[in-house]
C-alpha angles and dihedrals in degrees: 000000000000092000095058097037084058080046078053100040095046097046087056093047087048090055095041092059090043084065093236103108091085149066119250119225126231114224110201108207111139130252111239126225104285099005148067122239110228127195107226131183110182110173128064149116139225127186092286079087135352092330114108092210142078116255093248091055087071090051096056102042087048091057081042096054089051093250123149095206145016138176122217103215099184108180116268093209106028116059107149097183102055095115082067112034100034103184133123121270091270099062098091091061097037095059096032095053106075093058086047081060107047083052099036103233107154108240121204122195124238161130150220113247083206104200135140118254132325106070097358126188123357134171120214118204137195088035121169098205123002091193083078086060103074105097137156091220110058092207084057086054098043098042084045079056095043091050099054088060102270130177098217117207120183104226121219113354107182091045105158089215083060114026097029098167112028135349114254134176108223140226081246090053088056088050106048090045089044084062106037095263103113113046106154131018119197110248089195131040117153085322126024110270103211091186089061099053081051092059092038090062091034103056099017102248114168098250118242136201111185133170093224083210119195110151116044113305112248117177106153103144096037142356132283121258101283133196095215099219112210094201130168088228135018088243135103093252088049083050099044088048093042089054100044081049078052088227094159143131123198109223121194123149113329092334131104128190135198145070127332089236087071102028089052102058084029090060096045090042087066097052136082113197128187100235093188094132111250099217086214113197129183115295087009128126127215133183121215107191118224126198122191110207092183141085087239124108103221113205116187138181125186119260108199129349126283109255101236093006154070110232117170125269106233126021132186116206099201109209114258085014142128112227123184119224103208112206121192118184116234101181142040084235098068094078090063096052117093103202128030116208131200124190113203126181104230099223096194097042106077126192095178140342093276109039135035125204118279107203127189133227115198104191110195110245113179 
């Protein structure tokens, strides 16, 4: 009976580390026209450095959490477990890799140049060998990286440990952007860093949202901090090309960052609108039904009035949700118009620190 229970106990393990005990998540966050939207964590540990997990671990909570592609960006020079787990910086990838593949979670290589400030920490993804990474200069690691190919993100600027009293971009940082050698910088890490998404816009850095997962994920009342990928392909060659075009969008609680070129198809791709026209006249009322496809909780406020017509002042678009408009004609006017148009400020969709997308819904009226 022991003997058969251990046969049990060994075949559910076996599944377990295949990734297939469990149930995989659907994110639903829309395509946009002409790309995919990929969900994208890329930064993260496993026990090859400061990480608690396995690398397959990653991996399967990765296929789990309903994302298309990770990183593994294990430290190059901390590794506090080594005493334990003695192997060269690639292992990680190498063993987390088969398992990638059989879910088909796209799996980036990569690794964490792991330095005080300046310049801090930056990943470096898209790497051929990490091993040619461990360097005494950091501007040798980081030009060996750059010189793989590799897309460089500076982690966590506005990490407290390093930049305790204010967040400031160094001499080092010009330099290393001024050679190639700094591409992306993470807006959120654990907080939203505002001086980040400055520089971002500034100096034109592709905008990044990533877990920085050490201990086991756990995101079961919500989702883990995402970079939204709007690739040409779901490959790593469609990925590498969409983050060097810096066509990304950060993605952390019910928040998303970026450009207006991206939040703004991304925001009427969730949506599903009735375009019967509504043939509005004066002291009428009228409902328009909106439904939100998405997992995105859409709060909105008006910008400016309706021309002909009352609209309300705030709306929230609940995700998977049906939301009535409600439309009343003020003016004789309203029936001869052919469009109405209704500008909102999207409070929870940021292009920078100072503005947030104001997107605009034209409802046909004759």
């Amino acid at each position: 009976m022991k003997a058969t229970l251990n046969i049990w106990f060994l075949f559910f393990l076996i599944i377990w580390e295949s990734g297939l005990a469990q149930s995989r998540k659907t994110i639903n966050i829309p395509n946009i026209p002409g790309y995919q939207t990929l969900k994208c964590d890329f930064h993260m540990h496993s026990v090859f450095s400061d990480g608690t997990v396995w690398p397959t671990v990653r991996v399967q909570e990765a296929w789990q959490e309903g994302l298309d592609a990770i990183s593994i960006t294990d430290h190059i020079e901390y590794r506090p477990h080594s005493k334990d787990i003695n192997a060269d910086h690639n292992r990680s990838f190498e063993i987390a890799e088969p398992l990638a593949k059989e879910l088909k979670v796209i799996l980036v290589r990569g690794a964490e140049i792991t330095r005080g400030m300046p310049p801090g920490h930056l990943n470096a993804l898209f790497i051929r060998n990490a091993n040619l990474l461990d360097r005494e200069n950091v501007n040798d690691a980081l030009r060996e990286a750059r010189d793989q190919g590799a897309f460089l993100i500076w982690n966590h600027p506005g990490w407290k440990v390093q930049q305790p009293d204010s967040t400031v971009w160094w001499a080092e940082h010009t330099n290393l952007h001024k050679n190639n050698m700094l591409h992306g910088i993470e807006v959120f890490n654990e907080s939203f860093c505002p001086e980040a998404l400055d520089w971002a816009i500034e100096k034109k850095l592709t905008i990044f949202s990533n877990s920085d997962e050490h201990g086991p994920s756990n995101y079961n009342d919500g989702h883990r901090p995402l970079t939204l990928v709007f690739s040409k392909s779901r490959t790593q060659g469609g990925i590498r090309e969409a983050l060097f075009s810096r066509r990304t969008v950060a993605y952390f609680g019910n928040t998303l960052v970026g450009e207006a070129a991206y939040l703004n198809p991304l925001f009427f791709a969730s949506l599903e609108i009735d375009n019967e026209p509504l043939r509005l006249k004066n002291k009428e009322r009228k409902l328009i039904f909106v439904k939100n496809n998405s997992d995105i909780n859409y709060e909105l406020e008006l910008a400016q009035p309706g021309i002909g017509f009352y609209a309300p002042e705030k709306l929230s678009l609940k995700a998977h949700q049906i939301t009535p408009i409600e439309l009343t004609g003020n003016s004789e006017e309203v029936a001869q118009i052919k469009s109405l148009k209704i500008y909102y400020v999207a409070k929870n969709l940021k292009i920078s620190n100072e503005k947030n997308l104001v997107v605009t819904f034209s409802f046909p009226n004759i």
